[in-house]
Biopython code that builds the backbone (N, CA, C, O; Angstrom):
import numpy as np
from Bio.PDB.StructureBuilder import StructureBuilder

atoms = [
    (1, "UNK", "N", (61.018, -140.078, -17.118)),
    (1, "UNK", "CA", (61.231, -139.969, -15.686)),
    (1, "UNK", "C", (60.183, -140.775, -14.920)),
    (1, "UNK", "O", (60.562, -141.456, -13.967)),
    (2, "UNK", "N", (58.472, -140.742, -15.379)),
    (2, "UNK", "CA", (57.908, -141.590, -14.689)),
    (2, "UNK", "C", (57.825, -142.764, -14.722)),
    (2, "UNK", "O", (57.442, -143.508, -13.819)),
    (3, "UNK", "N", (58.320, -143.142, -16.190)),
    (3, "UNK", "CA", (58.833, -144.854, -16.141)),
    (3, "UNK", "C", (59.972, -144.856, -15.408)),
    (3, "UNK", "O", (59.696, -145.749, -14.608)),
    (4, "UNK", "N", (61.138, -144.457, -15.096)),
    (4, "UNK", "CA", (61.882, -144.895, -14.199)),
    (4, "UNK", "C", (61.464, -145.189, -12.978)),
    (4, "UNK", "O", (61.835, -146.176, -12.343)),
    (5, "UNK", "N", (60.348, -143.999, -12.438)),
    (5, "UNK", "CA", (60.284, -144.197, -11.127)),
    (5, "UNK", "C", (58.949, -145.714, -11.142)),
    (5, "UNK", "O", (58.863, -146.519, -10.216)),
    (6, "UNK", "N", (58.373, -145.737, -11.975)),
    (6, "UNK", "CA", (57.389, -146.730, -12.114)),
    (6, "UNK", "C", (58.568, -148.202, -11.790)),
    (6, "UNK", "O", (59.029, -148.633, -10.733)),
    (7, "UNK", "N", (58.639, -148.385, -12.377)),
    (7, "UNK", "CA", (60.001, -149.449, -12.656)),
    (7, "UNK", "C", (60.674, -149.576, -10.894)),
    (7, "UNK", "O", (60.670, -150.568, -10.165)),
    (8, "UNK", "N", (61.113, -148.426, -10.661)),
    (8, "UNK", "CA", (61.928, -147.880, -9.240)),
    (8, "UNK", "C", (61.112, -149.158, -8.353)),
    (8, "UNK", "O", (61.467, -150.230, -7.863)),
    (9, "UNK", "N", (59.952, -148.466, -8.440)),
    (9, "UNK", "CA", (58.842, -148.846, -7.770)),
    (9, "UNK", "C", (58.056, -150.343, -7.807)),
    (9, "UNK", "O", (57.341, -150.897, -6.972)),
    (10, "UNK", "N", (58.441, -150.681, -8.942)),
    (10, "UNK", "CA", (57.926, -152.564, -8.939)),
    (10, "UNK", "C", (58.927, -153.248, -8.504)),
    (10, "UNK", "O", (58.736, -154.250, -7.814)),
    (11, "UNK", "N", (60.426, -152.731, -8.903)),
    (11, "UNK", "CA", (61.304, -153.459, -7.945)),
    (11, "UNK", "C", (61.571, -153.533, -6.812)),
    (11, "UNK", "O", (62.152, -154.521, -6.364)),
    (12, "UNK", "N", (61.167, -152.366, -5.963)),
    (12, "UNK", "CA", (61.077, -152.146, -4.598)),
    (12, "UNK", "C", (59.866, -153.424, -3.776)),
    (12, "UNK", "O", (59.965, -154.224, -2.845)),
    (13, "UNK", "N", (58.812, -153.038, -4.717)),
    (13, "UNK", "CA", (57.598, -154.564, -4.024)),
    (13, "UNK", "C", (57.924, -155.585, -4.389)),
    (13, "UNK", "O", (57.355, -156.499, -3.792)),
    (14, "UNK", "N", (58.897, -156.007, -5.440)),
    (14, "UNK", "CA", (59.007, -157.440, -5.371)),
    (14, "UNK", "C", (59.912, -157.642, -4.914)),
    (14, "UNK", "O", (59.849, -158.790, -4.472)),
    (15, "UNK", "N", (61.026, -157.116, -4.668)),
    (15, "UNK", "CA", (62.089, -157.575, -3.322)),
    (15, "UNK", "C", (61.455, -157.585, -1.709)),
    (15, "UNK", "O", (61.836, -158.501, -0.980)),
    (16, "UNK", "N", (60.676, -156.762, -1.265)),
    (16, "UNK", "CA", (59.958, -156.988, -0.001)),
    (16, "UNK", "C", (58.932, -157.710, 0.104)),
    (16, "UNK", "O", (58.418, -157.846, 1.215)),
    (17, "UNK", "N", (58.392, -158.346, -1.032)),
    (17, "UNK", "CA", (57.234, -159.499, -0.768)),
    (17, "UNK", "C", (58.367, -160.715, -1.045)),
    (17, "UNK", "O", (58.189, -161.784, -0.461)),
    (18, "UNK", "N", (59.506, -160.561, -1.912)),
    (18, "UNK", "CA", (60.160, -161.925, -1.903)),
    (18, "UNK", "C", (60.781, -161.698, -0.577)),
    (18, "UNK", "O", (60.304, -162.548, 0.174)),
    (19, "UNK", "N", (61.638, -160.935, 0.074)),
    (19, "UNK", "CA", (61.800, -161.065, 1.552)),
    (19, "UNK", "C", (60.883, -161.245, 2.379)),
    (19, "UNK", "O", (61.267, -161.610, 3.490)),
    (20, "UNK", "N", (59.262, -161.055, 2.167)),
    (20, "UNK", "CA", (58.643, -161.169, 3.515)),
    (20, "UNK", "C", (58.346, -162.628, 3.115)),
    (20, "UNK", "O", (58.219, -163.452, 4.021)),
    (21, "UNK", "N", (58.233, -162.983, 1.925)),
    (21, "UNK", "CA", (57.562, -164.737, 1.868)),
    (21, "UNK", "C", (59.051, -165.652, 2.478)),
    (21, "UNK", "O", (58.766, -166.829, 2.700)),
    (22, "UNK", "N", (60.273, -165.364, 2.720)),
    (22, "UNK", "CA", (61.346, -165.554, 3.352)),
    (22, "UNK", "C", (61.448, -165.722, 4.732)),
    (22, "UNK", "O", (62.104, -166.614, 5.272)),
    (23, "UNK", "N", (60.563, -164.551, 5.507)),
    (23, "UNK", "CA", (60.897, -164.673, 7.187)),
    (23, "UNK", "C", (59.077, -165.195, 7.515)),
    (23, "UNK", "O", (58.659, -165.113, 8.670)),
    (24, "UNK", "N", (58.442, -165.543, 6.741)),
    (24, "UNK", "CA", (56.903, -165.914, 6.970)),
    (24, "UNK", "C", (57.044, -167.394, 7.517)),
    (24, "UNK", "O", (56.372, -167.730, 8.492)),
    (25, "UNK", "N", (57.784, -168.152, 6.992)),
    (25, "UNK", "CA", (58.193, -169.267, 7.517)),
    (25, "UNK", "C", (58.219, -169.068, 9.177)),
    (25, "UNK", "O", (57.392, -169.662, 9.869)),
    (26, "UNK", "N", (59.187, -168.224, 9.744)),
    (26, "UNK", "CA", (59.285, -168.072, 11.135)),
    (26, "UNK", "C", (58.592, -167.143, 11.877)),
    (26, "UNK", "O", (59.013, -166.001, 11.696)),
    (27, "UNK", "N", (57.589, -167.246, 12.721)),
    (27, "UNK", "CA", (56.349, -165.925, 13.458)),
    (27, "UNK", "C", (57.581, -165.721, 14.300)),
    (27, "UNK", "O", (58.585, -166.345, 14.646)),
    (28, "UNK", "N", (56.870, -164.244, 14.502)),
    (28, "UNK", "CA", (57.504, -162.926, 15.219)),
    (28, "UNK", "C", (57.881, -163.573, 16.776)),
    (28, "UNK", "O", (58.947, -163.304, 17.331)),
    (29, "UNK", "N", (56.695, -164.586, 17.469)),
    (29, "UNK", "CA", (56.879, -164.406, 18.529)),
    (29, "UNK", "C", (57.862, -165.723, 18.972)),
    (29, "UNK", "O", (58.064, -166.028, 20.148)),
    (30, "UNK", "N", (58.478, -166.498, 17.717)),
    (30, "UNK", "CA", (59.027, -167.482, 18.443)),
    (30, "UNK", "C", (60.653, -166.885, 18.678)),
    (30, "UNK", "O", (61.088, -165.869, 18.136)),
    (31, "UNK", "N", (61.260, -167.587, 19.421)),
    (31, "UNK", "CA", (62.761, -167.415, 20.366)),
    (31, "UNK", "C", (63.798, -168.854, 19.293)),
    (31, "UNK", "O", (63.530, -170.024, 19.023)),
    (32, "UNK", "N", (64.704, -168.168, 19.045)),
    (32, "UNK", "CA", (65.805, -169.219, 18.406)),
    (32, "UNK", "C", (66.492, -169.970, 19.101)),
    (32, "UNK", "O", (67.521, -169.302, 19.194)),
    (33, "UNK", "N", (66.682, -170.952, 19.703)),
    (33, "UNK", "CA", (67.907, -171.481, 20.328)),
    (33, "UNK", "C", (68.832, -171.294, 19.858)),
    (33, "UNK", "O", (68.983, -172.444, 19.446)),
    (34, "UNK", "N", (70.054, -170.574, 19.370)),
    (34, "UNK", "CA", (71.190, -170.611, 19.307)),
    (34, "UNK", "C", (72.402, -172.160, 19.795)),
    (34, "UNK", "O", (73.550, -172.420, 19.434)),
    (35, "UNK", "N", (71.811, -172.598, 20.372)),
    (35, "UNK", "CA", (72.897, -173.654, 20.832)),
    (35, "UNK", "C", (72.204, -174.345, 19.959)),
    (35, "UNK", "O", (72.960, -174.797, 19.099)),
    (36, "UNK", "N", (71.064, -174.642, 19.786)),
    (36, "UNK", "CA", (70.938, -175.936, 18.962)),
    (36, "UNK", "C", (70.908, -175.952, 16.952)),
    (36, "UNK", "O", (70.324, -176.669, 16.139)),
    (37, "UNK", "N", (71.660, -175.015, 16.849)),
    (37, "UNK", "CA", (72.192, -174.765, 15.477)),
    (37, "UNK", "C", (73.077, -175.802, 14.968)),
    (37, "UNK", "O", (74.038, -176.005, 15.710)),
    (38, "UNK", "N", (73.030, -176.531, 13.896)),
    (38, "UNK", "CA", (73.673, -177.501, 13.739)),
    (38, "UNK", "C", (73.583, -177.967, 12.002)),
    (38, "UNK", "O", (72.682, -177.601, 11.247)),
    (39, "UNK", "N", (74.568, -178.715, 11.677)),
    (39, "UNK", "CA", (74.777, -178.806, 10.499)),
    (39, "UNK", "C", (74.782, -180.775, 10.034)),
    (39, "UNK", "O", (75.568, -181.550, 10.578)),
    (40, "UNK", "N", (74.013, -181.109, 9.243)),
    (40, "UNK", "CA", (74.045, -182.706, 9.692)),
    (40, "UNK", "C", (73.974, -183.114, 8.432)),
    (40, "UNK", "O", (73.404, -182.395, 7.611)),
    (41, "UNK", "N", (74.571, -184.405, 8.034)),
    (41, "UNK", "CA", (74.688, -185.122, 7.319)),
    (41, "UNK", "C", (73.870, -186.336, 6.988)),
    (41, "UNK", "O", (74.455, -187.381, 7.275)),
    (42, "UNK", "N", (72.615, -186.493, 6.435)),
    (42, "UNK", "CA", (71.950, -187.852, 6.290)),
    (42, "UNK", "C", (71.881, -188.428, 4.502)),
    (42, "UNK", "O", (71.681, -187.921, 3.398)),
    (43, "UNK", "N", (72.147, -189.615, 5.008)),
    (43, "UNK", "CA", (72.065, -189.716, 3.244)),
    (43, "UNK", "C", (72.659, -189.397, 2.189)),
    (43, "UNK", "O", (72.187, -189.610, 1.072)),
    (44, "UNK", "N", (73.930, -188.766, 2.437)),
    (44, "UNK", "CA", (74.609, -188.187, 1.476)),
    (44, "UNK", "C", (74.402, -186.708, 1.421)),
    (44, "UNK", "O", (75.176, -185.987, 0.792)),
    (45, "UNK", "N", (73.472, -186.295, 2.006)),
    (45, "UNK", "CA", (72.791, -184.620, 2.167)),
    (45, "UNK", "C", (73.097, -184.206, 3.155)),
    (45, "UNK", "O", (72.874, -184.844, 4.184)),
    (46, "UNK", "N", (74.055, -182.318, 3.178)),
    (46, "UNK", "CA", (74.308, -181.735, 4.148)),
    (46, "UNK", "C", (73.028, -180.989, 4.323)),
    (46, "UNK", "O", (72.555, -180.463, 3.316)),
    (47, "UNK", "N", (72.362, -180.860, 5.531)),
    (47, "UNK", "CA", (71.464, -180.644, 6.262)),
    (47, "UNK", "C", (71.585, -179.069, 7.173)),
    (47, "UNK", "O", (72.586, -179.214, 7.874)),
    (48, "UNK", "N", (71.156, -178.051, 7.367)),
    (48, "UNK", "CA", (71.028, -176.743, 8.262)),
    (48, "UNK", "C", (70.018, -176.880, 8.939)),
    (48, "UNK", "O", (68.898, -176.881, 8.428)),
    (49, "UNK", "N", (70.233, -177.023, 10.219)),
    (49, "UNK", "CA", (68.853, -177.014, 11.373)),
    (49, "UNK", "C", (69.059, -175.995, 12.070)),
    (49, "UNK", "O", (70.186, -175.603, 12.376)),
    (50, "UNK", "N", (67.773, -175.335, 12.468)),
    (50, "UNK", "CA", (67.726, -174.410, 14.320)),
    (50, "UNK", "C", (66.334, -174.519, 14.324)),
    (50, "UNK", "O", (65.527, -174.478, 13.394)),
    (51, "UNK", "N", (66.129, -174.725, 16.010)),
    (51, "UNK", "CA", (65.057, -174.503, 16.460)),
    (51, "UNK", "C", (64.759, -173.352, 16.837)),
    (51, "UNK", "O", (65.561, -172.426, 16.723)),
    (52, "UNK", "N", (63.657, -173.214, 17.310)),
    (52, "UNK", "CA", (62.922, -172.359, 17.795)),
    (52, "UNK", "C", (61.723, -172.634, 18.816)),
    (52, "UNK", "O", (61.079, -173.676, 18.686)),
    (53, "UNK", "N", (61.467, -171.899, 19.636)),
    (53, "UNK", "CA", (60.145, -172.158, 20.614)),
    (53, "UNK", "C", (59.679, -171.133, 20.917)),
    (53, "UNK", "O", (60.180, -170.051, 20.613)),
    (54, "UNK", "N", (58.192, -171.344, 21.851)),
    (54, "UNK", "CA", (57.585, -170.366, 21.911)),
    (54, "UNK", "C", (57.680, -170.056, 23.528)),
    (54, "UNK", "O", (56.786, -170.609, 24.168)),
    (55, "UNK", "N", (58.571, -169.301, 24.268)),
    (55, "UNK", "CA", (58.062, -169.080, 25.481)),
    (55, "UNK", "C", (56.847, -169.202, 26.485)),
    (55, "UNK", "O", (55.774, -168.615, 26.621)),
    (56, "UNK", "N", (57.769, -170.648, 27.381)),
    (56, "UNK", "CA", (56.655, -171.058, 28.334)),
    (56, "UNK", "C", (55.423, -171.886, 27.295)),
    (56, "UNK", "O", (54.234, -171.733, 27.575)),
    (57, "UNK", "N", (55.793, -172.658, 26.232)),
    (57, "UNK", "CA", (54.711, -173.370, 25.753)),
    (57, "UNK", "C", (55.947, -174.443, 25.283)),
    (57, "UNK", "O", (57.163, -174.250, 25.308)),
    (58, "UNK", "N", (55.216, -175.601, 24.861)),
    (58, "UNK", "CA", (55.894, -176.943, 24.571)),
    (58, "UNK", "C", (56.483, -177.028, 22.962)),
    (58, "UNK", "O", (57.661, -177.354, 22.816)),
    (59, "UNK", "N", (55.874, -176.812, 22.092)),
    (59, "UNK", "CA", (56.341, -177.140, 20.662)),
    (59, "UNK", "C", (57.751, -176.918, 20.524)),
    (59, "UNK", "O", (58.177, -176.063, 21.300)),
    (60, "UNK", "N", (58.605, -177.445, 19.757)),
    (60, "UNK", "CA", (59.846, -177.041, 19.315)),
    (60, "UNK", "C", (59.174, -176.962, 17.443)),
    (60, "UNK", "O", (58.456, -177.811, 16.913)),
    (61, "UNK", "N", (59.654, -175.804, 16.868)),
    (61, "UNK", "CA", (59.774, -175.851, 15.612)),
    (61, "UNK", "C", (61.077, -176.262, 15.163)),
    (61, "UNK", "O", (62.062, -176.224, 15.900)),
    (62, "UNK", "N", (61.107, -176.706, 13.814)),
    (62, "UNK", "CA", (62.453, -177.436, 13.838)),
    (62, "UNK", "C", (62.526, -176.861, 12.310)),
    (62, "UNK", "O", (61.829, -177.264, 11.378)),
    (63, "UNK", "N", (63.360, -175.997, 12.258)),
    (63, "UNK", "CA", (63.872, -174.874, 10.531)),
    (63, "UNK", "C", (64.503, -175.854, 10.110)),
    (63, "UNK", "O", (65.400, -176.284, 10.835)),
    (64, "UNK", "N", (64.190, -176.647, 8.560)),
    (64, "UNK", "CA", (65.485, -177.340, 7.865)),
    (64, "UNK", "C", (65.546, -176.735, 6.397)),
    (64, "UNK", "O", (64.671, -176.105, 5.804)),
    (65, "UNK", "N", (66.770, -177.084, 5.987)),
    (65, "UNK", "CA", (66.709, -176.339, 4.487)),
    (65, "UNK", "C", (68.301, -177.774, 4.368)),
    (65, "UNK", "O", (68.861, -178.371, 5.288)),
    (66, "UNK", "N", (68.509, -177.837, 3.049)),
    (66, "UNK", "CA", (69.891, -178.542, 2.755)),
    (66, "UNK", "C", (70.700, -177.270, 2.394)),
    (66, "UNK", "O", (70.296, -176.184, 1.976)),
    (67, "UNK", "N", (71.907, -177.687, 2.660)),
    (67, "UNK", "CA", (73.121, -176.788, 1.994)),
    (67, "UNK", "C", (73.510, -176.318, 0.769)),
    (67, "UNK", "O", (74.235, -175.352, 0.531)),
    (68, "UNK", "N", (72.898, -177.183, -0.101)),
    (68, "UNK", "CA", (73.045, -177.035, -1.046)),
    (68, "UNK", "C", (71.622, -176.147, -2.084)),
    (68, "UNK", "O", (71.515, -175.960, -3.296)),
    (69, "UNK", "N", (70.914, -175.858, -1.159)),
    (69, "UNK", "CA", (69.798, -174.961, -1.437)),
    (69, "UNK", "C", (68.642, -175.778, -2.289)),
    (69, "UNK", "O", (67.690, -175.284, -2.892)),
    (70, "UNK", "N", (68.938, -176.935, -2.185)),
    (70, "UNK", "CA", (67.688, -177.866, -3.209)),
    (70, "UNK", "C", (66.599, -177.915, -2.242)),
    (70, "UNK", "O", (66.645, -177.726, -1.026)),
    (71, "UNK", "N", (65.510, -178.231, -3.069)),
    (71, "UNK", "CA", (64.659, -178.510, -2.541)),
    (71, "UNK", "C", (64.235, -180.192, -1.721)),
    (71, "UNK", "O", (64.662, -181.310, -2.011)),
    (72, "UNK", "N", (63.200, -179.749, -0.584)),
    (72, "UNK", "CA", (63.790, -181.102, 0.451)),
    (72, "UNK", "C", (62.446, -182.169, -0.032)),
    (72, "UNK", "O", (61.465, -181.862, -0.710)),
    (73, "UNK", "N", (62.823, -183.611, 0.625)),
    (73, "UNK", "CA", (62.522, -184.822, 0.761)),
    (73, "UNK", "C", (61.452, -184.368, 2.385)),
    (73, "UNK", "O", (61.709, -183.683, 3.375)),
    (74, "UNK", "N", (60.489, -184.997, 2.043)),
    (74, "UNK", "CA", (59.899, -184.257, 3.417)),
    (74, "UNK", "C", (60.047, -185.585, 3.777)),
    (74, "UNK", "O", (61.048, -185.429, 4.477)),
    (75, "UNK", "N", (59.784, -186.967, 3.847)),
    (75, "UNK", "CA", (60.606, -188.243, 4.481)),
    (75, "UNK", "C", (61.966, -187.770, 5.009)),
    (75, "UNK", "O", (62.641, -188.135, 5.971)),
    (76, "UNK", "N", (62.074, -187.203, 4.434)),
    (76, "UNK", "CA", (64.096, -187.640, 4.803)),
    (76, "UNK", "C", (63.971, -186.592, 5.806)),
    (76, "UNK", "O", (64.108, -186.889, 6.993)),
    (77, "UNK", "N", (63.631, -184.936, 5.311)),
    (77, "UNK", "CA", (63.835, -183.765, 6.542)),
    (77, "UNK", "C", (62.989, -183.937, 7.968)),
    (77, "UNK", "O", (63.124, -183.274, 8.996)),
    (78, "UNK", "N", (61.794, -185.374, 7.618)),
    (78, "UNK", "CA", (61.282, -185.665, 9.124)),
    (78, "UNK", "C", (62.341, -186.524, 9.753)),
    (78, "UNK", "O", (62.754, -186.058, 10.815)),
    (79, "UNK", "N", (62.860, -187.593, 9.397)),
    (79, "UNK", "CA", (64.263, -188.373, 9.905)),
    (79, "UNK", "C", (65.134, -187.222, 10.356)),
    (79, "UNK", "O", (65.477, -187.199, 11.538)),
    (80, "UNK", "N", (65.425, -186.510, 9.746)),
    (80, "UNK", "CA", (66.651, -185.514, 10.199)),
    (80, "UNK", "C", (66.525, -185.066, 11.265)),
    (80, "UNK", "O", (67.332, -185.191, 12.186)),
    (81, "UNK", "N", (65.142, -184.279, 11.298)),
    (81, "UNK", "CA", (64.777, -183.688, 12.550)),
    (81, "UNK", "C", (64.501, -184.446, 13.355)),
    (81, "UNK", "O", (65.497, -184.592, 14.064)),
    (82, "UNK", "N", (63.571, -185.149, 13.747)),
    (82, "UNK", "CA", (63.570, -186.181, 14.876)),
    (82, "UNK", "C", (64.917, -186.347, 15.209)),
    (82, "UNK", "O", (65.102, -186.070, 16.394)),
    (83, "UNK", "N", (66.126, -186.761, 14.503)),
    (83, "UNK", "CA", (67.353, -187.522, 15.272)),
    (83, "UNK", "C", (67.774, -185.903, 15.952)),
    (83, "UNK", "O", (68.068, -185.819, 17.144)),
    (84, "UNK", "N", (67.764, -184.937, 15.243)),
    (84, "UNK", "CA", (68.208, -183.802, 15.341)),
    (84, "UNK", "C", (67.710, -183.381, 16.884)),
    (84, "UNK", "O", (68.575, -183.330, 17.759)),
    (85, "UNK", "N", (66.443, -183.107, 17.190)),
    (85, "UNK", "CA", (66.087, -182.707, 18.359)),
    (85, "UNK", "C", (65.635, -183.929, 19.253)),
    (85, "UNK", "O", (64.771, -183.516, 20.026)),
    (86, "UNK", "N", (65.813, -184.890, 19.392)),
    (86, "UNK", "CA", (65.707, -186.171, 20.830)),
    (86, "UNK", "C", (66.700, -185.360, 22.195)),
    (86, "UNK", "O", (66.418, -185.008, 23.340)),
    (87, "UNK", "N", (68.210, -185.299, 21.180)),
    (87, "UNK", "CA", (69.082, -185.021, 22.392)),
    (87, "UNK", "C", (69.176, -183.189, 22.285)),
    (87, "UNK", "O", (70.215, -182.555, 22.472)),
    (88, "UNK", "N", (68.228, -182.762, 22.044)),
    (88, "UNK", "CA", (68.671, -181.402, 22.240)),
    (88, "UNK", "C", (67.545, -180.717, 23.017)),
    (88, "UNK", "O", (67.341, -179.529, 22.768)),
    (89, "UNK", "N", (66.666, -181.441, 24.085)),
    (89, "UNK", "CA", (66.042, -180.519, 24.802)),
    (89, "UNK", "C", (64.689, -181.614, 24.990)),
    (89, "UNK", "O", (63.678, -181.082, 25.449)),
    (90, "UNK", "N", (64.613, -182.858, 24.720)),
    (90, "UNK", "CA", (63.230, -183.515, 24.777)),
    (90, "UNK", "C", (63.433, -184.287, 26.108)),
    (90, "UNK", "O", (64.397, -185.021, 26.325)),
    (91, "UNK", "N", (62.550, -184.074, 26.864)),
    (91, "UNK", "CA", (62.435, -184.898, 28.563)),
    (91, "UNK", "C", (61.165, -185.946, 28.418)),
    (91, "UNK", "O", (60.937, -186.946, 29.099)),
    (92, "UNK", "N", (60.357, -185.360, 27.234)),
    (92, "UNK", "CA", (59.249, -186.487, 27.696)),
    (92, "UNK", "C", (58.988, -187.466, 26.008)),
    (92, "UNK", "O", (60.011, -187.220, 25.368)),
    (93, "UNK", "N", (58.410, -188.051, 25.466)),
    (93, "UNK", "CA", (58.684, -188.780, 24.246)),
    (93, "UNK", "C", (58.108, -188.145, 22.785)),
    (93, "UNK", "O", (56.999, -187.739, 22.437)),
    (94, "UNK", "N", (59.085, -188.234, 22.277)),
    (94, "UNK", "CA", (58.621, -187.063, 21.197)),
    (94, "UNK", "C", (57.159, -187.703, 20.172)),
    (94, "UNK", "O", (56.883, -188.857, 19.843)),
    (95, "UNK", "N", (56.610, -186.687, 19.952)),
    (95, "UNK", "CA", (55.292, -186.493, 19.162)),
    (95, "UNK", "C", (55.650, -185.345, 17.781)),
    (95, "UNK", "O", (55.979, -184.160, 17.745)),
    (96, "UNK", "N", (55.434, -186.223, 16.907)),
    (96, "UNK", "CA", (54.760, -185.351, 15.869)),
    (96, "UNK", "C", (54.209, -184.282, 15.657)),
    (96, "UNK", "O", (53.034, -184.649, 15.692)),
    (97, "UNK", "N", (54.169, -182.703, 15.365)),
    (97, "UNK", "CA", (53.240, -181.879, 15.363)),
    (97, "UNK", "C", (52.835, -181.474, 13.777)),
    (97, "UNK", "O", (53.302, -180.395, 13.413)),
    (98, "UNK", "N", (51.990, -182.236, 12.747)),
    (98, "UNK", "CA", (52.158, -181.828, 11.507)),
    (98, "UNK", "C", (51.162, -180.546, 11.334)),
    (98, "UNK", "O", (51.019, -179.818, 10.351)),
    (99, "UNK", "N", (50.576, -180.510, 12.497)),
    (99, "UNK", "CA", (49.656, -179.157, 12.404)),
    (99, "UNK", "C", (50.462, -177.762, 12.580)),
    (99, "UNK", "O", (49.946, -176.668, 12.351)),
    (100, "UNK", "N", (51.621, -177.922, 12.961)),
    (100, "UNK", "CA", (52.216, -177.018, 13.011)),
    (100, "UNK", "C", (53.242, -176.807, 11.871)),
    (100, "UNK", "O", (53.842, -175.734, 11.926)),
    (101, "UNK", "N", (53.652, -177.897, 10.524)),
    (101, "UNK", "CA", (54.103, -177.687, 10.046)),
    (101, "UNK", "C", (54.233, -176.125, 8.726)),
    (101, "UNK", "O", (53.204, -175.578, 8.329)),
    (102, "UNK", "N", (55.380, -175.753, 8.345)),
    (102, "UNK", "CA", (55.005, -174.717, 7.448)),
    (102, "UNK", "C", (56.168, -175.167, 6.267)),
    (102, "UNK", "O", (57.059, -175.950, 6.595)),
    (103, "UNK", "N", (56.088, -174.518, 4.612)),
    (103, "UNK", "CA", (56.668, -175.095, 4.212)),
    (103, "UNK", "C", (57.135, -173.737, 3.099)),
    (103, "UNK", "O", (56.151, -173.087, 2.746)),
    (104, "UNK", "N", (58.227, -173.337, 2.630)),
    (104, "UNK", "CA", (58.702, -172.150, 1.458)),
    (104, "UNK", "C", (57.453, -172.983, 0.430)),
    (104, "UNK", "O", (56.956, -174.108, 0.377)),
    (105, "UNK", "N", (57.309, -171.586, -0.358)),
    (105, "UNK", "CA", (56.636, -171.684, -1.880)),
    (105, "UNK", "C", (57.307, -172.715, -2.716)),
    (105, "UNK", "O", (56.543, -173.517, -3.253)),
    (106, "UNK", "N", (59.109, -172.917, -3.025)),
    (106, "UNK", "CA", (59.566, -173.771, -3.347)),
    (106, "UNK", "C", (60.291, -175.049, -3.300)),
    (106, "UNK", "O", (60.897, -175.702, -4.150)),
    (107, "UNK", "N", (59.944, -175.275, -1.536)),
    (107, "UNK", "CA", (60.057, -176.476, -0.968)),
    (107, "UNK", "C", (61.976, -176.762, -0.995)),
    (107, "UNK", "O", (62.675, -177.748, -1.230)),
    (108, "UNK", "N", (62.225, -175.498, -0.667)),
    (108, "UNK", "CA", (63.496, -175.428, 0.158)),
    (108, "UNK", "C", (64.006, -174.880, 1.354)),
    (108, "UNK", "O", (65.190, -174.774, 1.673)),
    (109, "UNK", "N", (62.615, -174.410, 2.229)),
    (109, "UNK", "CA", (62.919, -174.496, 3.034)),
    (109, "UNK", "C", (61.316, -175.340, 4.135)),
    (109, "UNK", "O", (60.164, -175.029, 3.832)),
    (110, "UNK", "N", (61.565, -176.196, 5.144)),
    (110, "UNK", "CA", (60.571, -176.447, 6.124)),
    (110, "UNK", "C", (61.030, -176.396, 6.905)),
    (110, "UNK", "O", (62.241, -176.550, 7.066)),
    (111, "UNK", "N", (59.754, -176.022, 8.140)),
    (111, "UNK", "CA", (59.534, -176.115, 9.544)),
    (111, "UNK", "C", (58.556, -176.919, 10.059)),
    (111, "UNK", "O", (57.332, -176.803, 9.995)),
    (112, "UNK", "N", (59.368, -177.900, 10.671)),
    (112, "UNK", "CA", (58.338, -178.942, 11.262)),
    (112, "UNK", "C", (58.228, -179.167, 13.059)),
    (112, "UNK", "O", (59.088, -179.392, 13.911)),
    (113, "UNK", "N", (56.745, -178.983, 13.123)),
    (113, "UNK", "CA", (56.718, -179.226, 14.926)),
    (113, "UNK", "C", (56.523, -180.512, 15.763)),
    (113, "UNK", "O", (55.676, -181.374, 15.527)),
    (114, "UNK", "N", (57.329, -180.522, 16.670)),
    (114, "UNK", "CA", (57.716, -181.141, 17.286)),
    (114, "UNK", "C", (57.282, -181.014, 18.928)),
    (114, "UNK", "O", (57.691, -180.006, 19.504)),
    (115, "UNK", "N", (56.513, -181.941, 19.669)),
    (115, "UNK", "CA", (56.511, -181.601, 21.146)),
    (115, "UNK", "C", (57.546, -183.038, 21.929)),
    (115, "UNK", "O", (57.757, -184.221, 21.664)),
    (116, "UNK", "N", (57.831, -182.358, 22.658)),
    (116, "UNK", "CA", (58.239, -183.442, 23.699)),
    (116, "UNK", "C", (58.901, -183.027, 25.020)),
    (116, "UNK", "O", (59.223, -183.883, 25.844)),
]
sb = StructureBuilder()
sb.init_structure("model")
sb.init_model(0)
sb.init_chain("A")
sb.init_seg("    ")
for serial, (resi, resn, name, xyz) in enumerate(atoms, 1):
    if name == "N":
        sb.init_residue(resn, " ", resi, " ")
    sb.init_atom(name, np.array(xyz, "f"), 0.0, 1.0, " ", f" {name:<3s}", serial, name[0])
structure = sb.get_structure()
């Protein structure tokens, strides 16, 4: 009985540390755009984008992952994004933010920042 519950119990922490290393990518306090959800094609690679921002501050984070769940080209997912967010909310000329970048443990999913 106490190995079951032992057992119970290691599977319980490694599903909530593999879910929390999942939403760690995105902080609590940023806001999703919903409109700018989008699905893109570069290179032969289907692409999943959404942004995110931080209320009343400038950065756009920019979530990419491929469709196919591989792991990304960080060349290629900076091309993506740049074309991705110019026309979806930039008024002044876009900048680079690699200080803001974050990246999954297995490099299928990034978030890269963006001001403009």
């Amino acid at each position: 009985m106490k190995g079951r519950i032992a057992i119970a119990l290691a599977v319980v922490v490694l599903l909530s540390s593999t879910a929390a290393a999942g939403q760690s990518l995105i902080a609590k306090n940023w806001m999703k755009v919903d409109e700018n959800h989008a699905q893109l094609q570069h290179e032969g690679q289907d692409y999943v984008l959404d942004s995110y921002v931080v209320p009343f501050q400038q950065p756009y984070y920019i979530h990419v992952r491929l469709k196919n769940g591989q792991p990304l080209d960080t060349s290629r997912t900076e091309a993506v994004a740049e074309d991705y967010i110019k026309p979806r909310g930039c008024t002044e000329p876009l900048v680079r933010r690699k200080d803001l970048d974050r990246s999954s443990g297995d490099g299928r999913e990034q978030v890269l920042g963006y001001q403009c």
